[in-house]
Structures are given as C-alpha cells and as structure tokens.
mmCIF entry with sequence, helices, sheets and N, C-alpha, C, O atoms, coordinates in Angstrom:
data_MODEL
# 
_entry.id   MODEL 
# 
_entity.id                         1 
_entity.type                       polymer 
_entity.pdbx_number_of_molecules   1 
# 
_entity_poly.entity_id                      1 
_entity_poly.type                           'polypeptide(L)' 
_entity_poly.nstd_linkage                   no 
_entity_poly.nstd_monomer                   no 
_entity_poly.pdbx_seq_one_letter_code       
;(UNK)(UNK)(UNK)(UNK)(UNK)(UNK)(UNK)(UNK)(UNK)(UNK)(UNK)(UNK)(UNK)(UNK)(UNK)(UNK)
(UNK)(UNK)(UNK)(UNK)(UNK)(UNK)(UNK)(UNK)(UNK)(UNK)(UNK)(UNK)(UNK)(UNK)(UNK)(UNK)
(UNK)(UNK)(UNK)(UNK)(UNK)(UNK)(UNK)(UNK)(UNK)(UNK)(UNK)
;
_entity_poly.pdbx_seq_one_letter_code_can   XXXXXXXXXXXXXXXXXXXXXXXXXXXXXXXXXXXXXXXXXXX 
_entity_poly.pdbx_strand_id                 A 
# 
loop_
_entity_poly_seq.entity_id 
_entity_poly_seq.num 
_entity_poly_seq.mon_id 
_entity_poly_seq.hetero 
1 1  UNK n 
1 2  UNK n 
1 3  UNK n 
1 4  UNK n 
1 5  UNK n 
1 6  UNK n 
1 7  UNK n 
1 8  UNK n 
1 9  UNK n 
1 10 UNK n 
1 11 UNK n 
1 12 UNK n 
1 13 UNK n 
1 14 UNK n 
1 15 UNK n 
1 16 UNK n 
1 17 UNK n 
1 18 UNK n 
1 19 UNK n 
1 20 UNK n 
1 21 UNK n 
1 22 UNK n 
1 23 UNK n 
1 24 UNK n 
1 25 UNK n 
1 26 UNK n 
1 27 UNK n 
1 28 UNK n 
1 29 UNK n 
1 30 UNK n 
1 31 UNK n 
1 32 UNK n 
1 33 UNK n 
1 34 UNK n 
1 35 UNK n 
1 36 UNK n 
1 37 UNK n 
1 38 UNK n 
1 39 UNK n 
1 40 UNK n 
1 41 UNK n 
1 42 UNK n 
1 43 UNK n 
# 
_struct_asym.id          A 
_struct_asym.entity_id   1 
# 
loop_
_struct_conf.conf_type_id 
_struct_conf.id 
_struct_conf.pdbx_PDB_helix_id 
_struct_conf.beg_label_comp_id 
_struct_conf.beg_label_asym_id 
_struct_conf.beg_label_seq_id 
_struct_conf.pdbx_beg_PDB_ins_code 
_struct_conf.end_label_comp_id 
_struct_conf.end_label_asym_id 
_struct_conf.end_label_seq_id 
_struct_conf.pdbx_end_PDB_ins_code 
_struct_conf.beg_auth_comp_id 
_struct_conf.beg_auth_asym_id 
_struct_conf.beg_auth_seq_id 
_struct_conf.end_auth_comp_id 
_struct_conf.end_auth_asym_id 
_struct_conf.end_auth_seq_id 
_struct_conf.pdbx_PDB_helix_class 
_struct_conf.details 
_struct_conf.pdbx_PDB_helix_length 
HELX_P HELX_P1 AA1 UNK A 12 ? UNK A 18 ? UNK A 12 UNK A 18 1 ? 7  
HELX_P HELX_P2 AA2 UNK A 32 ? UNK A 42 ? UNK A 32 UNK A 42 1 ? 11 
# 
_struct_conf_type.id          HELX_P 
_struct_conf_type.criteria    ? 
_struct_conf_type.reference   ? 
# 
loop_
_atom_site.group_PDB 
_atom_site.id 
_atom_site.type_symbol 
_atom_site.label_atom_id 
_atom_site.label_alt_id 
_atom_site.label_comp_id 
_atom_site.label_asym_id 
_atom_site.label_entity_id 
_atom_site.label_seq_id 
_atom_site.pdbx_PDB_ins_code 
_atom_site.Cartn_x 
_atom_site.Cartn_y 
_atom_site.Cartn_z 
_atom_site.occupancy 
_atom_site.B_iso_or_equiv 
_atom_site.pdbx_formal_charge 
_atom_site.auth_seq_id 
_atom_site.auth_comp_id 
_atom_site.auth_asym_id 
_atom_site.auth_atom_id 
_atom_site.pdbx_PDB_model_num 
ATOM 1   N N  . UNK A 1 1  ? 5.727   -5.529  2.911   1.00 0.00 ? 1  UNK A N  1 
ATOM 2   C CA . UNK A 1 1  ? 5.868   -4.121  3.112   1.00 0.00 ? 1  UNK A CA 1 
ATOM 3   C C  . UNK A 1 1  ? 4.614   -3.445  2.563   1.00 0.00 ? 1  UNK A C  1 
ATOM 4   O O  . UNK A 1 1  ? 4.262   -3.774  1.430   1.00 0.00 ? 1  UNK A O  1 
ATOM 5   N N  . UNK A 1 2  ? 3.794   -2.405  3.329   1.00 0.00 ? 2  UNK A N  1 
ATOM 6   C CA . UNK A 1 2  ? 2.868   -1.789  3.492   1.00 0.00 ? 2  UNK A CA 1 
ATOM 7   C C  . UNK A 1 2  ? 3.615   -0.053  2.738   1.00 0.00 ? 2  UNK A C  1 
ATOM 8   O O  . UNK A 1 2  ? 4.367   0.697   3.360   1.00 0.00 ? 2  UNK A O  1 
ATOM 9   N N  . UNK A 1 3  ? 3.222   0.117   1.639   1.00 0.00 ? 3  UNK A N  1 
ATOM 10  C CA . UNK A 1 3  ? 3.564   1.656   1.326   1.00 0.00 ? 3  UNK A CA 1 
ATOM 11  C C  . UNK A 1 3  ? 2.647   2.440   2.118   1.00 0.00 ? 3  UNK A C  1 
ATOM 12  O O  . UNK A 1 3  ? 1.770   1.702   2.567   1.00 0.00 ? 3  UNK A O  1 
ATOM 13  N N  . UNK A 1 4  ? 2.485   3.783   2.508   1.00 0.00 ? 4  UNK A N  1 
ATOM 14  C CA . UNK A 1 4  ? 2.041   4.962   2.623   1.00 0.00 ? 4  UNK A CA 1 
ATOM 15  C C  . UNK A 1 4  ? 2.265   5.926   2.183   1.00 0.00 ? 4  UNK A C  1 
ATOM 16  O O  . UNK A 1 4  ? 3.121   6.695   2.621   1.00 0.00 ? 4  UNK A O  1 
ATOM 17  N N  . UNK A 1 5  ? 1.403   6.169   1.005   1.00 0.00 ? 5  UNK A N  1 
ATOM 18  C CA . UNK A 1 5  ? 2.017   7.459   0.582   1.00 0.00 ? 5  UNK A CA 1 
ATOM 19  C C  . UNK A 1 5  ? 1.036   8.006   0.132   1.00 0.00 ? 5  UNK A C  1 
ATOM 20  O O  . UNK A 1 5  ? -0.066  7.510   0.363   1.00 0.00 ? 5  UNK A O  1 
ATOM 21  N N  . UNK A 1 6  ? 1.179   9.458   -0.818  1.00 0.00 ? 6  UNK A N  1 
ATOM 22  C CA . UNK A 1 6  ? 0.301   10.153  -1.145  1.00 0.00 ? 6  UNK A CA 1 
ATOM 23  C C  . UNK A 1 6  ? 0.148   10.236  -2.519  1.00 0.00 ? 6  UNK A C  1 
ATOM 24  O O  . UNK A 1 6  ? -0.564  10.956  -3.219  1.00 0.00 ? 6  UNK A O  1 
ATOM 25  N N  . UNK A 1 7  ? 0.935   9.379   -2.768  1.00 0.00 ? 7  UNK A N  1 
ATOM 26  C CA . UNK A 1 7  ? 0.692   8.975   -4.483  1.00 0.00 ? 7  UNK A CA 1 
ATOM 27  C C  . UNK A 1 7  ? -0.067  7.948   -4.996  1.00 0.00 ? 7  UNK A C  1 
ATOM 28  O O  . UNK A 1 7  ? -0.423  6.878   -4.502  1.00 0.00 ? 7  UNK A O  1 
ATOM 29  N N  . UNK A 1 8  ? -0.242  8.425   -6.009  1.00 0.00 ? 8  UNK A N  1 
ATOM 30  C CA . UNK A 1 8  ? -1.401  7.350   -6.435  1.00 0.00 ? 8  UNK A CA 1 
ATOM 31  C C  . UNK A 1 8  ? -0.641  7.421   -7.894  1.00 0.00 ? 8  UNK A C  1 
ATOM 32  O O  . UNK A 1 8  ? -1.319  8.102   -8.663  1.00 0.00 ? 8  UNK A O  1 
ATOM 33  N N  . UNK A 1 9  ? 0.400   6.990   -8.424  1.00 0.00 ? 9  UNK A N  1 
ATOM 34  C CA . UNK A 1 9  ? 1.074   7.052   -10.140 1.00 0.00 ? 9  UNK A CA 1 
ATOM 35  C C  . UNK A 1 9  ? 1.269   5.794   -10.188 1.00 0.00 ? 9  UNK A C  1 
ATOM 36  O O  . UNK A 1 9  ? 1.938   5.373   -9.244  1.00 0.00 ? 9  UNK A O  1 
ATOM 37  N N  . UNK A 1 10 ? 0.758   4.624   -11.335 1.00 0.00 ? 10 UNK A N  1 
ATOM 38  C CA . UNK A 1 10 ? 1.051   3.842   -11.157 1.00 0.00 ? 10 UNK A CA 1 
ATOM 39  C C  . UNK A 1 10 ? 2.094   3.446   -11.844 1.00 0.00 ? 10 UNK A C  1 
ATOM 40  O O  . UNK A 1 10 ? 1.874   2.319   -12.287 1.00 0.00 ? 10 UNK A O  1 
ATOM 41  N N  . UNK A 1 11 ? 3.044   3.810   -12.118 1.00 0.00 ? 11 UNK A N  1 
ATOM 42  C CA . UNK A 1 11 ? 4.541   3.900   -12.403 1.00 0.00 ? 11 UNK A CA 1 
ATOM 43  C C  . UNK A 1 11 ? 5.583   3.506   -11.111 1.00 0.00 ? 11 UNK A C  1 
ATOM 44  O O  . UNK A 1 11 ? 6.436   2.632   -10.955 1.00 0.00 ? 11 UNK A O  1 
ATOM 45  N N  . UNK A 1 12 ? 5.142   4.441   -10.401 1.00 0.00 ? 12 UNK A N  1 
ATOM 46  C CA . UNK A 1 12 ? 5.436   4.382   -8.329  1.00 0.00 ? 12 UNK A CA 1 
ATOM 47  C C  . UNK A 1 12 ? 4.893   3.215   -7.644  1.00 0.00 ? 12 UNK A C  1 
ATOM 48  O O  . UNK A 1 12 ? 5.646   2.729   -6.800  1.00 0.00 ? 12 UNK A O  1 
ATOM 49  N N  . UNK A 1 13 ? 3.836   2.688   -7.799  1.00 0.00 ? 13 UNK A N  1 
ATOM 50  C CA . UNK A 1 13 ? 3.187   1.510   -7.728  1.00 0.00 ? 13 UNK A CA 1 
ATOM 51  C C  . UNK A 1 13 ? 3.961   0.571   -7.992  1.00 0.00 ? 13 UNK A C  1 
ATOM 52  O O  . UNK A 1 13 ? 4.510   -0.211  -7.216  1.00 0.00 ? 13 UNK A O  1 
ATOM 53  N N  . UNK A 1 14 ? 4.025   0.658   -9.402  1.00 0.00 ? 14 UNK A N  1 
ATOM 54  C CA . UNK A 1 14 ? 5.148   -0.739  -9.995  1.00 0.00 ? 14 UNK A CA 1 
ATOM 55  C C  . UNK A 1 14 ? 6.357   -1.114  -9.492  1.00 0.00 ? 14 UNK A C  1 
ATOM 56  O O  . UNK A 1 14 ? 6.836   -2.198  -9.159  1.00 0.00 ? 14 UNK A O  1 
ATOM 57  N N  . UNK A 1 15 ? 6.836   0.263   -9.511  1.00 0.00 ? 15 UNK A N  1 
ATOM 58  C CA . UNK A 1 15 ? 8.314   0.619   -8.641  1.00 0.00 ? 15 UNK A CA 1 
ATOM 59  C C  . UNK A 1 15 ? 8.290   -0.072  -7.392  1.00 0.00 ? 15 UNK A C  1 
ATOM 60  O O  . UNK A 1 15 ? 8.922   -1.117  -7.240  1.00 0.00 ? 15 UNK A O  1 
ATOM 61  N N  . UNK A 1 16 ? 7.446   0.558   -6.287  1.00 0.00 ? 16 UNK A N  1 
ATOM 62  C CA . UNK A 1 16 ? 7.142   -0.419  -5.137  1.00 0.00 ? 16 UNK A CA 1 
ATOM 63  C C  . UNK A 1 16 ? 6.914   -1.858  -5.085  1.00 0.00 ? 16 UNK A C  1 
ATOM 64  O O  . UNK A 1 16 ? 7.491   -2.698  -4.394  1.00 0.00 ? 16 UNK A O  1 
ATOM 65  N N  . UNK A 1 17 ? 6.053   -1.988  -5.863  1.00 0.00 ? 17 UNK A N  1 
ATOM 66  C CA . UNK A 1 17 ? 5.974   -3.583  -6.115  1.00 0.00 ? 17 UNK A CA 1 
ATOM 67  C C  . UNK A 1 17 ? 7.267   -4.612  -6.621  1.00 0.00 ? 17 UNK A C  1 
ATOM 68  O O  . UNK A 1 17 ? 7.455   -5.803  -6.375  1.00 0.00 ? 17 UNK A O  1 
ATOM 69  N N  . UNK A 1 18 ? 8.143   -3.547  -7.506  1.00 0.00 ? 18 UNK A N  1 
ATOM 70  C CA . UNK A 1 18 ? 9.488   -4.127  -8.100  1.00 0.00 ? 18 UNK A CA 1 
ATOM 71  C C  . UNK A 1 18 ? 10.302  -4.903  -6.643  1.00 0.00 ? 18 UNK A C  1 
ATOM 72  O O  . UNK A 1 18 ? 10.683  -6.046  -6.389  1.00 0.00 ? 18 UNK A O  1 
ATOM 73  N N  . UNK A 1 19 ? 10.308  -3.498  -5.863  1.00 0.00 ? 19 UNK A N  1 
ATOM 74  C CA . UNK A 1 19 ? 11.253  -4.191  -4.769  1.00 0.00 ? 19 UNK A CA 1 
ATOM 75  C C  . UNK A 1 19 ? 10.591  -4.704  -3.203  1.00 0.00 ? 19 UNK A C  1 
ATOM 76  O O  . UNK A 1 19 ? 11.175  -4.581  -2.126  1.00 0.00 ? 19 UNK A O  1 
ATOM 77  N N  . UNK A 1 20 ? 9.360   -5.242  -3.393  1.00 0.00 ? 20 UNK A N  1 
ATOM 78  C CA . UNK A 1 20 ? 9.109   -6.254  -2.008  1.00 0.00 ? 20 UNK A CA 1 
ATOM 79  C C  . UNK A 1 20 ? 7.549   -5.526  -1.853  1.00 0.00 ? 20 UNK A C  1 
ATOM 80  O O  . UNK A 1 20 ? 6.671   -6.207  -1.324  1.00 0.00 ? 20 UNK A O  1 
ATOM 81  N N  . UNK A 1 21 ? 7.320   -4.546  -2.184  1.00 0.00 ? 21 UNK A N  1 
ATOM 82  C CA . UNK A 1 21 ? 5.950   -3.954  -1.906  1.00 0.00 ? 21 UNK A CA 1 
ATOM 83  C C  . UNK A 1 21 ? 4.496   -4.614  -1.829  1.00 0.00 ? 21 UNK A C  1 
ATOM 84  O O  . UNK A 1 21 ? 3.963   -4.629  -2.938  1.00 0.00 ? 21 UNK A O  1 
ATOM 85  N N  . UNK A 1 22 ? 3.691   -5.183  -0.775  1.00 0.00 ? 22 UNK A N  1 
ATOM 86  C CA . UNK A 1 22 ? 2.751   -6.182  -1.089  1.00 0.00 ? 22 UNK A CA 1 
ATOM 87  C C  . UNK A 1 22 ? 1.428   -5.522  -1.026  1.00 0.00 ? 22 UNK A C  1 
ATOM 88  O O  . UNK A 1 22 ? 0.411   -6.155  -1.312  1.00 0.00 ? 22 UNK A O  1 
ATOM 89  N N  . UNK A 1 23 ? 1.385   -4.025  -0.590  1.00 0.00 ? 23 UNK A N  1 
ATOM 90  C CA . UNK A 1 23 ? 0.059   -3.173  0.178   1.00 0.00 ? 23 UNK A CA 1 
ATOM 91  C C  . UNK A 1 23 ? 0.808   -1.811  -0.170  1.00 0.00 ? 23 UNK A C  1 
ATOM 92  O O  . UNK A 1 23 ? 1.983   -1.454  -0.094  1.00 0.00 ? 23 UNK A O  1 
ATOM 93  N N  . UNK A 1 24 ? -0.278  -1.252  -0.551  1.00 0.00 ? 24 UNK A N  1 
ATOM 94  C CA . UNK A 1 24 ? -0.025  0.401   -0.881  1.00 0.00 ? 24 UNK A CA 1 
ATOM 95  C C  . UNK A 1 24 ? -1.294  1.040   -0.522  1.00 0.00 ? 24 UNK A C  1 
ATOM 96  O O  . UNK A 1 24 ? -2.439  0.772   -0.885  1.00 0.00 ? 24 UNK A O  1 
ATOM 97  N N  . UNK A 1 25 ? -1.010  1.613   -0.020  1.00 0.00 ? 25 UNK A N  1 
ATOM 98  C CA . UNK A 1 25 ? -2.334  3.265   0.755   1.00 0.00 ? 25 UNK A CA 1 
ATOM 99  C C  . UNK A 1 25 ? -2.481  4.558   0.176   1.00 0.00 ? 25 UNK A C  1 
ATOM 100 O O  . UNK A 1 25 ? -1.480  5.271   0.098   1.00 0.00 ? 25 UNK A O  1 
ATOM 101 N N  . UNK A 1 26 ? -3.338  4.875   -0.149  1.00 0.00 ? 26 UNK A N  1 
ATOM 102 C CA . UNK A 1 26 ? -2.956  6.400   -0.392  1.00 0.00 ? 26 UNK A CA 1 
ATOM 103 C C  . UNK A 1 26 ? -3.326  7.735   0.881   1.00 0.00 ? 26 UNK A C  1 
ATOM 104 O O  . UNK A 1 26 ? -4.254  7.552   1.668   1.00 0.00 ? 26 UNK A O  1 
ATOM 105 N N  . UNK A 1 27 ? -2.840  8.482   0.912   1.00 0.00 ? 27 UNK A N  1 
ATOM 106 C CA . UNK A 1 27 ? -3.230  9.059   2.226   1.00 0.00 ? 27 UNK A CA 1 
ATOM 107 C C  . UNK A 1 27 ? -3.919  10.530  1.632   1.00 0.00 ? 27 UNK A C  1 
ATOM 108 O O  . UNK A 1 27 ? -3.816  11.093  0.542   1.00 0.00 ? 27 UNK A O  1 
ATOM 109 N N  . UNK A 1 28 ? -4.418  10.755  2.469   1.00 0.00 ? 28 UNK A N  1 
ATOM 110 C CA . UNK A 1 28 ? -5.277  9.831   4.002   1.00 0.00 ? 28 UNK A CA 1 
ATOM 111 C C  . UNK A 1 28 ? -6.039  8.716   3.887   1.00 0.00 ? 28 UNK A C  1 
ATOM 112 O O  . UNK A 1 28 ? -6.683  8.523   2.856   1.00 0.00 ? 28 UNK A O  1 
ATOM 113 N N  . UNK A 1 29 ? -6.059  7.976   4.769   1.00 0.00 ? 29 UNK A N  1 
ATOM 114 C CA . UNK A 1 29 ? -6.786  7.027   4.582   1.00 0.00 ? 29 UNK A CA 1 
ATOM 115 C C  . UNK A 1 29 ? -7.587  6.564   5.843   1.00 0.00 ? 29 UNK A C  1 
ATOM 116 O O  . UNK A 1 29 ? -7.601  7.229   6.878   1.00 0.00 ? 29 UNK A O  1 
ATOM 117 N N  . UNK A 1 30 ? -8.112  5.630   5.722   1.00 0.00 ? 30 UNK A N  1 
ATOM 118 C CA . UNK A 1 30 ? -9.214  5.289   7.251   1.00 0.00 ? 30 UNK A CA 1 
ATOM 119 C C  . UNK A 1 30 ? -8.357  4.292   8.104   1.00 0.00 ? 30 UNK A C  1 
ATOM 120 O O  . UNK A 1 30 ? -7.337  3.928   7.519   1.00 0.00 ? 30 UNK A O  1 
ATOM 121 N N  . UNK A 1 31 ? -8.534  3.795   9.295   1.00 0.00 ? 31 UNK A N  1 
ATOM 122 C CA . UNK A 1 31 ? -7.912  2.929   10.105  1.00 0.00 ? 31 UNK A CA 1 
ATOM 123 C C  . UNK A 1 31 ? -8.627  1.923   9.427   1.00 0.00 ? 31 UNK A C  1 
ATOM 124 O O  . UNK A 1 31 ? -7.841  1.062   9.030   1.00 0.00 ? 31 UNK A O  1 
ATOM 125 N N  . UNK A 1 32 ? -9.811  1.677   9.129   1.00 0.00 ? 32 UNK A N  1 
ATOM 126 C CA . UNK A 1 32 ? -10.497 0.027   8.226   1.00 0.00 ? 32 UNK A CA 1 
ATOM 127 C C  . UNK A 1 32 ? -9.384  -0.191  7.119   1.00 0.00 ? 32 UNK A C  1 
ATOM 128 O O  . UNK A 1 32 ? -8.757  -1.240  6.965   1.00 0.00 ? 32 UNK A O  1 
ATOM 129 N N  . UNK A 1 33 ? -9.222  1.102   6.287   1.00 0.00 ? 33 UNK A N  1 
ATOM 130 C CA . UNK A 1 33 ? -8.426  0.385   4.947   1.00 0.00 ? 33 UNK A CA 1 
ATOM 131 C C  . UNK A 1 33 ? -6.919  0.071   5.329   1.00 0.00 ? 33 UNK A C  1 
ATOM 132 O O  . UNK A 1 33 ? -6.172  -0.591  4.609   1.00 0.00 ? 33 UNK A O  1 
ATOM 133 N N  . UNK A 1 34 ? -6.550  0.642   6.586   1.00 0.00 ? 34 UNK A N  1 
ATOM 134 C CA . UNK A 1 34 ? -5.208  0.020   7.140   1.00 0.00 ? 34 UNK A CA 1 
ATOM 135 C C  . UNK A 1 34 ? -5.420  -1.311  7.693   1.00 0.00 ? 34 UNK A C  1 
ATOM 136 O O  . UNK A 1 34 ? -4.920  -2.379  7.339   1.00 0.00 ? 34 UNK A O  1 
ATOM 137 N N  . UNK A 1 35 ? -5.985  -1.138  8.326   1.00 0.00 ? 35 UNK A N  1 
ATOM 138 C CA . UNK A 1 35 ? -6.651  -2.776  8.792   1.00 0.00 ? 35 UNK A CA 1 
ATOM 139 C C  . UNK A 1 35 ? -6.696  -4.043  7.736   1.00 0.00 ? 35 UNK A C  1 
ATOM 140 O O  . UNK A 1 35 ? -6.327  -5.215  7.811   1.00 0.00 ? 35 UNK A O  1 
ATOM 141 N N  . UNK A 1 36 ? -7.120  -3.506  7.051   1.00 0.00 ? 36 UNK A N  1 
ATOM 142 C CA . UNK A 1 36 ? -7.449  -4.265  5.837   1.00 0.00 ? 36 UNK A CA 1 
ATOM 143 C C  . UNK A 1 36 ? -6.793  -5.099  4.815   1.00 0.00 ? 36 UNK A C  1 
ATOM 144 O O  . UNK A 1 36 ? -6.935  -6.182  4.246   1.00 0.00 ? 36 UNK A O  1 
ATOM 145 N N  . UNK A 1 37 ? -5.907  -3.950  4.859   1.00 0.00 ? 37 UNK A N  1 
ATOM 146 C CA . UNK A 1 37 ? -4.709  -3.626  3.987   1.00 0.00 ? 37 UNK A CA 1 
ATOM 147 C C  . UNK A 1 37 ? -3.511  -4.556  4.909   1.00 0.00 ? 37 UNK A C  1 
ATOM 148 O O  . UNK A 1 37 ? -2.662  -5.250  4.350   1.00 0.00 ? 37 UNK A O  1 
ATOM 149 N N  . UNK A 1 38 ? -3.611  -4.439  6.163   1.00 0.00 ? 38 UNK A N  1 
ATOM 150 C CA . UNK A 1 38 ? -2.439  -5.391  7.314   1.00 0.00 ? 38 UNK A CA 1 
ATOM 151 C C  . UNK A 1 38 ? -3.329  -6.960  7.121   1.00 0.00 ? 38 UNK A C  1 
ATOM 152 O O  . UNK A 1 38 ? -2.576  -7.856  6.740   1.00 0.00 ? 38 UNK A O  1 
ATOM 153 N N  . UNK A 1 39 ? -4.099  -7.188  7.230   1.00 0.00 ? 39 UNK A N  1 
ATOM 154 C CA . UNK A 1 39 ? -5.007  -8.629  6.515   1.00 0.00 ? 39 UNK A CA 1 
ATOM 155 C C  . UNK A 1 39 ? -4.695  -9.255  5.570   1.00 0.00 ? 39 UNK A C  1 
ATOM 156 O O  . UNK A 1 39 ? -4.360  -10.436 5.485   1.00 0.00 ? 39 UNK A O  1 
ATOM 157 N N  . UNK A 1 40 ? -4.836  -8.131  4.475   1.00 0.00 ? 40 UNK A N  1 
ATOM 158 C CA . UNK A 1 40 ? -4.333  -9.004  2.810   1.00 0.00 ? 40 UNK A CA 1 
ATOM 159 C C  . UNK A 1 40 ? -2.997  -9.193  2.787   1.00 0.00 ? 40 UNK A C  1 
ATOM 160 O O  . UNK A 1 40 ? -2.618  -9.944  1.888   1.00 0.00 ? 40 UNK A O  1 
ATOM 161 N N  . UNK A 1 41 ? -2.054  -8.687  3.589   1.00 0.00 ? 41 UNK A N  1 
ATOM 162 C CA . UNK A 1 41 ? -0.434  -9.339  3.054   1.00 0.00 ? 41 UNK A CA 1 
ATOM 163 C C  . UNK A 1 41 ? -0.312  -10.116 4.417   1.00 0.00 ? 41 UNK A C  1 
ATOM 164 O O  . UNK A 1 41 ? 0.762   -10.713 4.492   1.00 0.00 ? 41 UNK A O  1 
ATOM 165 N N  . UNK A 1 42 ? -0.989  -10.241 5.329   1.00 0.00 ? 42 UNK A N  1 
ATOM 166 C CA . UNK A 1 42 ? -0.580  -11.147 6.660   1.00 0.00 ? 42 UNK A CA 1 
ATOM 167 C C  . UNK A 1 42 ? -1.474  -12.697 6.456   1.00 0.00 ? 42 UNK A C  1 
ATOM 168 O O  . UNK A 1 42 ? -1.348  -13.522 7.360   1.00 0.00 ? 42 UNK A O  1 
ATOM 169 N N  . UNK A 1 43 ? -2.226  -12.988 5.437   1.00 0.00 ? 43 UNK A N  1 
ATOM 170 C CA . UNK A 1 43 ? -2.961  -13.784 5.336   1.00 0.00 ? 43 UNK A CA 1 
ATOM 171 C C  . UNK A 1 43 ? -2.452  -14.931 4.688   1.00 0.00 ? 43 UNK A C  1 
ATOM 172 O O  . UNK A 1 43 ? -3.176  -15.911 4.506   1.00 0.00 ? 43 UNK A O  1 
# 
C-alpha cells in the first residue's frame, strides 16, 4: 500500500507503516516520484 497524503508527521508515518503501509508521498508530488515510489514496493 502506497499512502498519499499531505502529511508529512512522522507519527502518521509510523501509523501507516503499523498497518501494511510500504510507500508514502507527500502531495503534491511529480509522476517520477510516483513512479518510483510504484518500483520500490513492486520490486
């Protein structure tokens, strides 16, 4: 699971990561760092 969000707390981070979270974005962001970001957990 790929987050999108507009947070950047890394409290929320952890949280995400607690339950399955492998990629987090902050938005806005570029289509490369989505790209990128779909690479490092599909790899």
């Amino acid at each position: 699971m790929i987050v999108l969000t507009t947070e950047s707390d890394p409290e929320k981070k952890a949280r995400a990561r607690a339950v399955g979270a492998t990629g987090w974005i902050v938005k806005p962001f570029s289509t490369d760092s989505l790209v990128a970001a779909i690479r490092r957990v599909t790899a």
